[in-house]
C-alpha positions in Angstrom: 172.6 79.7 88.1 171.9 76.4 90.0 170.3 78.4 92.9 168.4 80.4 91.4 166.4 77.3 89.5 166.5 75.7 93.2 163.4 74.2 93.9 161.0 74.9 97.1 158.4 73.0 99.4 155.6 71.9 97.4 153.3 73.6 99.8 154.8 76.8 100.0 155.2 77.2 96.4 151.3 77.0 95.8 151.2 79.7 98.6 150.7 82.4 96.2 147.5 80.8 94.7 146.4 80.6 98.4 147.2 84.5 99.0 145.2 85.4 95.8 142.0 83.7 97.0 142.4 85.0 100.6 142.7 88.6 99.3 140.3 87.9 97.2 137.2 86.2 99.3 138.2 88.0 102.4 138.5 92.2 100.8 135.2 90.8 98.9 133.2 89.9 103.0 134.9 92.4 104.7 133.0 94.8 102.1 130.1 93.0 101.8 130.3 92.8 98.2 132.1 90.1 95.6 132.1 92.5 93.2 133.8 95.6 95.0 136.9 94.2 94.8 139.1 94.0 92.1 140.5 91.2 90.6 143.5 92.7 89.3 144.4 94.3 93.0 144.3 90.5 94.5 146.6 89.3 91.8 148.9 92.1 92.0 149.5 91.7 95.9 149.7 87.5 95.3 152.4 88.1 92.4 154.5 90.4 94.8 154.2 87.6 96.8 154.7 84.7 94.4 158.5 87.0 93.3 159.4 87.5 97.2 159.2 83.9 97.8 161.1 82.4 95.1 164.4 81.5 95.8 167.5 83.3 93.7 168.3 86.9 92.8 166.1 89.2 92.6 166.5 89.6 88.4 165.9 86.2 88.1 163.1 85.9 90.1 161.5 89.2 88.5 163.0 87.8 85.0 160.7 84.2 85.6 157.9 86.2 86.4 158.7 88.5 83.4 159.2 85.9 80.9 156.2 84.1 82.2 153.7 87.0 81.7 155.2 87.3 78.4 154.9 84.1 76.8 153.1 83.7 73.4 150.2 82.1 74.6 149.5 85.3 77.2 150.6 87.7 74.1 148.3 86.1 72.1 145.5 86.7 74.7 146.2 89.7 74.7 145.9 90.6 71.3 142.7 88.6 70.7 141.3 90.5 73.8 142.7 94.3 72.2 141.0 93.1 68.7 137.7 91.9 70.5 138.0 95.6 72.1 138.2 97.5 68.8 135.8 95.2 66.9 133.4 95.4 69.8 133.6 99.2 69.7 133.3 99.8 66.1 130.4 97.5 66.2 128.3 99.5 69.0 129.2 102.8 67.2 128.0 101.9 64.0 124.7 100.2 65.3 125.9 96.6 64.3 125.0 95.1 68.0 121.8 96.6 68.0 120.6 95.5 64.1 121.8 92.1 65.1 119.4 92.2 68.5 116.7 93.2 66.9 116.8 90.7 63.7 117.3 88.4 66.3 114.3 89.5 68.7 112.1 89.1 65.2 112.6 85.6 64.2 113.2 84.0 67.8 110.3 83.7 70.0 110.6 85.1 73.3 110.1 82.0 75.2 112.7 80.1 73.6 115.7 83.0 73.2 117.4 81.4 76.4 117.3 77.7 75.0 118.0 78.9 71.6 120.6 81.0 72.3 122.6 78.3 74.6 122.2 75.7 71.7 123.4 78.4 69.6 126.4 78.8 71.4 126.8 75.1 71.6 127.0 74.8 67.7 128.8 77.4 66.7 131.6 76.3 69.4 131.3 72.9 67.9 131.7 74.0 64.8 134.7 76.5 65.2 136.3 74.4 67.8 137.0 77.5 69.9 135.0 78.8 73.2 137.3 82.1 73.2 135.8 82.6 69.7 132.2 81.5 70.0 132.4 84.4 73.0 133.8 86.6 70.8 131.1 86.4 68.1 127.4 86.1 70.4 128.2 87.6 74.1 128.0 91.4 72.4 124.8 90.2 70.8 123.0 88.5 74.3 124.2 91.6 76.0 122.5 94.0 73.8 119.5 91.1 74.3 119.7 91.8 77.6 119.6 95.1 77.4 116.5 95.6 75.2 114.5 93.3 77.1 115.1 93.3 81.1 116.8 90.4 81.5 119.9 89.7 83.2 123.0 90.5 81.5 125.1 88.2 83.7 122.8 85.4 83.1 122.8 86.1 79.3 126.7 86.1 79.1 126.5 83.0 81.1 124.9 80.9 78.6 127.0 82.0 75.9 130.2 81.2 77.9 128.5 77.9 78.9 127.6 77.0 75.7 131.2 78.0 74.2 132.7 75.3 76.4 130.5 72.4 74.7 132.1 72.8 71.6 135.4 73.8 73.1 135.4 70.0 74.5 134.3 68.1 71.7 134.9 69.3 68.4 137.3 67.7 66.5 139.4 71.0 65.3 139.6 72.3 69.3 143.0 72.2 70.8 142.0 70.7 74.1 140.3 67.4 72.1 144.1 67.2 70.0 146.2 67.8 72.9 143.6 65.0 74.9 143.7 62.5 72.2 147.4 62.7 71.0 148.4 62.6 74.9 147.1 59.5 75.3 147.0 58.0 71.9 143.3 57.5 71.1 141.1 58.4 67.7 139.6 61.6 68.0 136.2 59.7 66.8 136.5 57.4 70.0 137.3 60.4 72.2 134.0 62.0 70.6 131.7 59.0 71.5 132.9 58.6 74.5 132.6 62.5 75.3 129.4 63.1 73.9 128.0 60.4 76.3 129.2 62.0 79.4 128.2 65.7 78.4 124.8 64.4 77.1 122.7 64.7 80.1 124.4 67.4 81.1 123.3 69.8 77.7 119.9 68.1 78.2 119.6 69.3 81.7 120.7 72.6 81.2 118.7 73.2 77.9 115.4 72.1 80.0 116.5 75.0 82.8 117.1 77.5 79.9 113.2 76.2 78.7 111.8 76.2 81.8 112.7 79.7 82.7 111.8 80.9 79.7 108.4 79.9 79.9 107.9 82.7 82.7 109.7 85.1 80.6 107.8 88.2 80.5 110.5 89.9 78.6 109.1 92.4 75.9 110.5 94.7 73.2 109.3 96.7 71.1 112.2 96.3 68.2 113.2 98.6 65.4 113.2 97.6 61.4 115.9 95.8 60.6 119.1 97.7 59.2 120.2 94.9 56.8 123.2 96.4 55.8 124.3 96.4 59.8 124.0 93.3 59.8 126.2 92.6 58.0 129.8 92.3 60.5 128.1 90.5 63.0 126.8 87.8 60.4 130.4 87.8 58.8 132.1 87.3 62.0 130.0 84.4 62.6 129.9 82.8 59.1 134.1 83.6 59.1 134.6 81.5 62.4 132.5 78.8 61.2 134.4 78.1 58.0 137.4 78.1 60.8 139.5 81.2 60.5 141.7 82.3 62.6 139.8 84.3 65.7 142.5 86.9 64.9 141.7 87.3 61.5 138.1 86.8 62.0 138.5 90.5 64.4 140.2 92.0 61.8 138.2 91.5 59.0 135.2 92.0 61.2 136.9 95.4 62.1 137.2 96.5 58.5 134.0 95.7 57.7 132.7 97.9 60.6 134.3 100.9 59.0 133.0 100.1 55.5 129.6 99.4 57.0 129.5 102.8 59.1 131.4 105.1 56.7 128.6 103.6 54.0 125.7 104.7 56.0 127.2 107.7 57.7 127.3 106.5 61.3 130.9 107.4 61.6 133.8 108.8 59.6 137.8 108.2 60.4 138.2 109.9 63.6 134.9 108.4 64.9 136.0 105.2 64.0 139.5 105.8 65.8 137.5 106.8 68.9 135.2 103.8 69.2 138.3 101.7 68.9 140.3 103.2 71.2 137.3 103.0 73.9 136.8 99.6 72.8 140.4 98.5 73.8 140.4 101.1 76.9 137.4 98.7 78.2 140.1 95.5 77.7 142.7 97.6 79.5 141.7 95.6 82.8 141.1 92.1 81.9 144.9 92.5 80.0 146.5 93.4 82.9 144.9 90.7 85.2 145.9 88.5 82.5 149.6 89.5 82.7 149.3 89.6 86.4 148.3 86.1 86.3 150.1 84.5 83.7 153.4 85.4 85.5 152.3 84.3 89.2 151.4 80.7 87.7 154.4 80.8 85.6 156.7 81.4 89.0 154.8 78.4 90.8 155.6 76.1 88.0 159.0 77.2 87.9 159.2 76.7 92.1 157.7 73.1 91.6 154.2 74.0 92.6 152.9 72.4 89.9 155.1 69.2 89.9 154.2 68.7 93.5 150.9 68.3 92.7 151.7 66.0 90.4 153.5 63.8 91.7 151.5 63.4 95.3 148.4 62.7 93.3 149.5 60.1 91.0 151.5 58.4 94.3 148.2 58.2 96.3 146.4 56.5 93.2 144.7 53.2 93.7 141.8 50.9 91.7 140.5 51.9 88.6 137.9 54.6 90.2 140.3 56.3 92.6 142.5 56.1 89.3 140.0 58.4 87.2 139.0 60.2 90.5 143.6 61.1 90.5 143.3 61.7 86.4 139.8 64.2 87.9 142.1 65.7 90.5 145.1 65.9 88.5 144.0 67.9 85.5 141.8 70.1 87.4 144.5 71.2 89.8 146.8 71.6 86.7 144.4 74.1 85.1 143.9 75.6 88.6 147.3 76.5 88.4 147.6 77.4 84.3 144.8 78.7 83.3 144.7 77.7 80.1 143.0 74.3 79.8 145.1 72.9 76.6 148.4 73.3 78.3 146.8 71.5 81.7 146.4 68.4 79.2 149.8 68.7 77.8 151.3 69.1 81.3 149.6 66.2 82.7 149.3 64.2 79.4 152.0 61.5 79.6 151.2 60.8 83.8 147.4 60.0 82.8 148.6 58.1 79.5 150.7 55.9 82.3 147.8 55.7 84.9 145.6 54.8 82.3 148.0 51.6 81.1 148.4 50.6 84.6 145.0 50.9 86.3 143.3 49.3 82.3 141.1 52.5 81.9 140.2 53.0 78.1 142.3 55.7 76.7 138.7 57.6 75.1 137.6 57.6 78.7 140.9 58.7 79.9 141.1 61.6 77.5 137.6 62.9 78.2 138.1 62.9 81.7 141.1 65.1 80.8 139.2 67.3 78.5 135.8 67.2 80.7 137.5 68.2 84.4 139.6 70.9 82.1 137.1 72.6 80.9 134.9 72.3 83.9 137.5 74.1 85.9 138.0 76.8 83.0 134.6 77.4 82.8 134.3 78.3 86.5 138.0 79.9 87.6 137.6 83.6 87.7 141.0 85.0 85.8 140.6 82.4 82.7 140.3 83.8 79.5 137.0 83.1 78.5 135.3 84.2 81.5 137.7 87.5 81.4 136.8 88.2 77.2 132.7 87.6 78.4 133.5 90.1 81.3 135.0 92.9 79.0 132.6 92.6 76.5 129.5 92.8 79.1 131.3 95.6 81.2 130.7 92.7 84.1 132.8 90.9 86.2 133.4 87.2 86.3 132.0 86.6 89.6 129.1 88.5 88.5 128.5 85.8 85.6 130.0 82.7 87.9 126.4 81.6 89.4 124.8 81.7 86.3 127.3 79.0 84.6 125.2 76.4 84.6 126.9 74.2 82.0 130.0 73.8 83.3 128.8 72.6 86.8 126.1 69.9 84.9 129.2 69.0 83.1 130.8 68.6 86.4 128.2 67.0 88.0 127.6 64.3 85.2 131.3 63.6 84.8 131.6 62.4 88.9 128.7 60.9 89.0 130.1 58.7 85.8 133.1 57.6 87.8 131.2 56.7 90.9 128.5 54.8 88.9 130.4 53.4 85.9 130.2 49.3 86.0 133.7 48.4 86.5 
């Protein structure tokens, strides 16, 4: 049993990551296109990779990869995304999306629906401490948006996703702020203040771009009268997330209220109802299996030491107070390179920044921002993380399609190194 735990070069055991972006970003050239290319093919050849590499017997090294795919936090992405499937489906066949677009199309002016809808997203993920589930509830709505009035679905999704991640680092119920805070033992309202301060200029800046372009919109509809009784899902799932129920339950109930809505106003019966699920989920089918795929690849470099190595040569090469926050930088974002999941890059890393932190006297709210900020920076822009993957199966996209148009989490970014190279010592 000893060898087939037996650890590998550092180096080589991040070699499947390396594989994944070569297949990736060289397929995409040679065809001239980013988006011909399948995610899900690139991570299927870097996992054969990441099992052929590992040290052991081949059930073991198939078993790590196995158990890896199936841990609870990848089940539970998986179910949120089959739930988002159905509920999204059931919406659409019922006209729930398109009630929604239009009410909203009525009361928001055209030249502020990109500002409005980012700040939108920015309160509702503050509110419900969730990105996964402010995505969830508005991306189906700016899509439809989108659709009735020209613009650019990827750019639409965008701003939802971006706005989803401002919330998702701040508010007080998210998991990324209570793994941050608890890691290093700070008050979550000290965490806040010092996180608000860094992400400031960064919403202000990005809600001035969202203003800007909308004053050249030339985006017209001509909407339909408002079905009020449609409306009525879409507005529950929103209201539901906002009193902070469970995404899972918020689908559900959202779900049965689709089929009360439709059978009520004759837009489907049971077998319709069925259908639209079923396609709903179908459209899931590869986001869940690029999920798997890459849930077990990262699980097989943490279990070869990929992710210790990086650890540990980061936190040896760390000196001064500003190459100290540039290593806590460096150190989460490569840990969420490697996870995908930015609340268990905090926990992993945690206890090594809580120790840089004492040694190098850097305030533990400004430590744990800098955890939650570069975490959800990196989430916000890493193809195959679960946000970016639920936006792209909502939209019919793909996450390089919406990548360019994050503008958030690059301000966010920005703003957050430009802190550590300018803060007054």
């Amino acid at each position: 049993m000893g060898k087939d735990n037996k650890k590998m070069p550092g180096l080589l055991a991040l070699s499947p990551i390396v594989v994944f972006l070569v297949v990736y970003l060289v397929s995409s050239l040679m065809a001239g296109d980013f988006y011909k290319v399948p995610v899900s093919s690139a991570f299927l050849i870097a996992s054969v990779y990441a099992v052929a590499i590992t040290p052991g017997r081949l059930t073991h090294r198939v078993s790590v990869f196995s158990e890896s795919a199936g841990h609870w936090n990848i089940m539970l992405m998986v179910w949120i995304f089959m739930l988002a499937g159905a509920f999204a489906g059931s919406a659409r066949e019922i006209g729930s999306v398109q009630a929604t677009v239009n009410f909203t199309l009525s009361i928001v002016p055209a030249k502020a629906l990109l500002a409005g809808l980012f700040l939108t997203a920015c309160f509702v993920s503050l509110a419900i401490g969730t990105s996964v589930g402010t995505i969830v509830a508005l991306v189906p709505i700016a899509n439809g948006i989108a659709a009735e009035t020209g613009m650019s679905q990827a750019m639409m999704a965008a701003l939802i996703v971006g706005g989803s991640f401002f919330g998702d680092n701040l508010s007080f119920i998210s998991d990324t702020t209570i793994a941050a805070t608890r890691a290093v033992g700070c008050a979550m309202k000290d965490k806040f203040r010092a996180n608000f301060m860094l992400v400031l200029p960064a919403v202000l800046l990005v809600t001035g771009i969202y203003i800007y372009k909308g004053l050249s919109l030339n985006a017209t509809s001509d909407t339909a009268p408002i079905e009020w009784l449609k409306l009525i899902p879409y507005i529950s799932v929103i209201v539901l997330a906002l009193f902070g129920l469970d995404v899972t339950m918020v689908l559900v109930i959202g779900i049965l209220l689709n089929a009360v809505v439709g059978i009520a106003t004759g837009s489907l019966d049971w077998f319709t109802l069925l259908g639209s699920m079923g396609q709903g989920i179908a459209g899931m089918g590869d986001l869940i299996i690029v999920t798997l795929l890459a849930g077990g690849m990262l699980g097989v470099i943490r279990n070869n030491g990929g992710l210790e190595f990086i650890i540990n040569g980061i936190s040896r090469h760390v000196h001064g107070r500003r190459g100290a926050e540039f290593g806590i930088g460096l150190l989460t974002s490569l840990a969420n390179f490697c996870t995908a999941n930015n609340t268990i890059a905090i926990i992993t890393v945690g206890s090594i920044v809580n120790d840089i932190s004492d040694q190098y006297g850097i305030p533990k709210r400004r430590a744990a921002s800098l955890m939650d900020i570069f975490s959800c920076f990196v989430q916000g822009i890493i193809p195959y993380g679960a946000q970016l993957l639920m936006a792209a199966g909502l939209t019919g996209l793909g996450t390089t399609q919406i990548i360019p148009y994050l503008y958030y989490p690059f301000a966010v970014g920005i703003c957050v190194l430009l802190s550590i190279v300018f803060k007054k010592r």
